[in-house]
Phi, psi and omega in degrees: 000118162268137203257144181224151206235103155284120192276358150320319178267081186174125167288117148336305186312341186243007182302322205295295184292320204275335220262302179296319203273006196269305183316324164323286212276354180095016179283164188260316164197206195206130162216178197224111167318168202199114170230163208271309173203185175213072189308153190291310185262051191291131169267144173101162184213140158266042168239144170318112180130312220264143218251001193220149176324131183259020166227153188274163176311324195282333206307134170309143141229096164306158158272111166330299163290325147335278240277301170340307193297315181304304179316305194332328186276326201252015173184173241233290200257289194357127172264162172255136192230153182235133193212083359234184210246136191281057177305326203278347177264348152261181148272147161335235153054303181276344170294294190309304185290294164333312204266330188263343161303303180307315182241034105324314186264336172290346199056062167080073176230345179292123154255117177298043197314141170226113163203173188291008175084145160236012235226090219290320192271026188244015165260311159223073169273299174303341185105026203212142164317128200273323185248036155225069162270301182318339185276312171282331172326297219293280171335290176290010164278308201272355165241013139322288184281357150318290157268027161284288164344296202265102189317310171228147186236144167220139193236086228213077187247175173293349176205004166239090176237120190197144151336125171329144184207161188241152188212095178243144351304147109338160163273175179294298161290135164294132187104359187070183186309121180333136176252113167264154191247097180271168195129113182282332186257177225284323190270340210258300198308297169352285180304305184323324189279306186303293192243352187282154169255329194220159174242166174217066175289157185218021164213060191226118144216185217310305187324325208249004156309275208303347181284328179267344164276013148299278180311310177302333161339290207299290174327296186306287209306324176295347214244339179099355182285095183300194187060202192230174197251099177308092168297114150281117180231151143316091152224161181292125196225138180231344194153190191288305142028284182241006144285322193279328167302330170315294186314325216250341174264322193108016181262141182268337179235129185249156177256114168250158190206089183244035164254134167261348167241184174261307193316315175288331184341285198279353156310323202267309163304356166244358195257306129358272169331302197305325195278354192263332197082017177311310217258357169266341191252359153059037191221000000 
């Protein structure tokens, strides 16, 4: 089981020291939430139940990938995740170059969250259609990883068109940056299967895992891909225990907050290690 600290739950101020003492102690990664803008009248939620944002328009928001680039500098093992990142609102060309700088300077440390969004006016404020995001996701997935890949690209798509272009450096990893997929519904488990390395469902919870990770199974293997598809969840994590229930749903990765203030953070990240046994086994 790996434990990973989402920085979304987390005051900025505490990001930089909570990001080295996570590497210190052995956690597997950090990820960082990611908006373009935040229109003043945004509506709507991706969490289930819920009829409102669950962040206000005012909110600090980074460039995910900056920041990434900046930890990279500032630690060792740690990996860095974007969770998850709004690919269908750029072009590729600018995505691609972002994403292979980061795990470039990381040396391979990039995990790639992605996903189509929910959040309509902040599609359209950019100008772009909210209701063929799923369409462009898929695309701008696929020449993204052309040009991590691909010596020359040519393009000729429903929302993407160009010339042959060339894209040098690669990323570090082969295939380019791991693709984590977020997303609960039926086109998200899709990408996941398809093109993922990894899923990030968020109206999932440890009961309602295993049917769909059945399915996501079901998928990859139809799809030709060997191996699994790497569940990433939210849950309350206390110790090994409730690592080993995690484990028993099929989940591979946890987001854990075992701090109630940001001031307790990296006291509540070590004490987590020591009960998990992170910081004896230094993985």
């Amino acid at each position: 089981m790996k434990l990973a600290i989402a920085f979304g739950q987390l005051n900025p101020s505490a990001w930089i020291d909570v990001a080295v003492a996570a590497d210190e102690l052995g956690y597997d990664s950090i990820w960082i939430a990611e908006h373009l803008v935040l229109p003043a009248g945004m509506q709507g939620s991706p969490h289930a139940g819920s009829d409102h944002p669950p962040i206000p328009a005012d909110l600090p928001v980074f460039d995910a990938l900056g920041y990434l680039a900046f930890l990279a500098a500032r630690t060792e093992r740690i990996r860095l995740g974007t969770h998850v990142f709004n690919i269908g609102l750029r072009h590729p060309f600018v995505t691609a170059r972002a994403a292979a700088t980061v795990d470039l300077l990381s040396g391979g440390r990039l995990d790639f969250g992605v996903g189509a969004s929910w959040l309509r006016e902040e599609w359209d404020a950019v100008g772009l259609d909210f209701a063929t995001r799923g369409a462009r996701v898929d695309e701008a997935i696929d020449v993204c990883r052309r040009l991590w890949t691909e010596p020359v690209v040519e393009h000729h798509g429903q929302f993407f068109d160009f010339a042959p272009v060339m894209f040098e450096p690669k990323p570090v990893q082969a295939g380019g940056p791991r693709l984590h997929i977020g997303g609960d519904g039926p086109a998200a488990l899709r990408r996941a299967a398809t093109v993922g390395d990894g899923w990030i469902p968020m109206n999932h919870s440890v009961a309602d895992l295993p049917p769909a990770i059945e399915r996501l199974a079901e998928l990859r293997e139809k799809a030709g891909r060997p191996g699994r598809t790497e569940v990433t969840l939210g849950a309350a994590v206390d110790g090994p225990d409730d690592l080993a229930l995690l484990a028993a749903a099929g989940v591979d990765r946890v987001f854990v907050k075992p701090w109630r203030r940001t001031s307790d953070a990296i006291e509540s990240l070590a004490k987590l290690a020591a009960r998990c046994g992170l910081s004896e086994a230094g993985t």
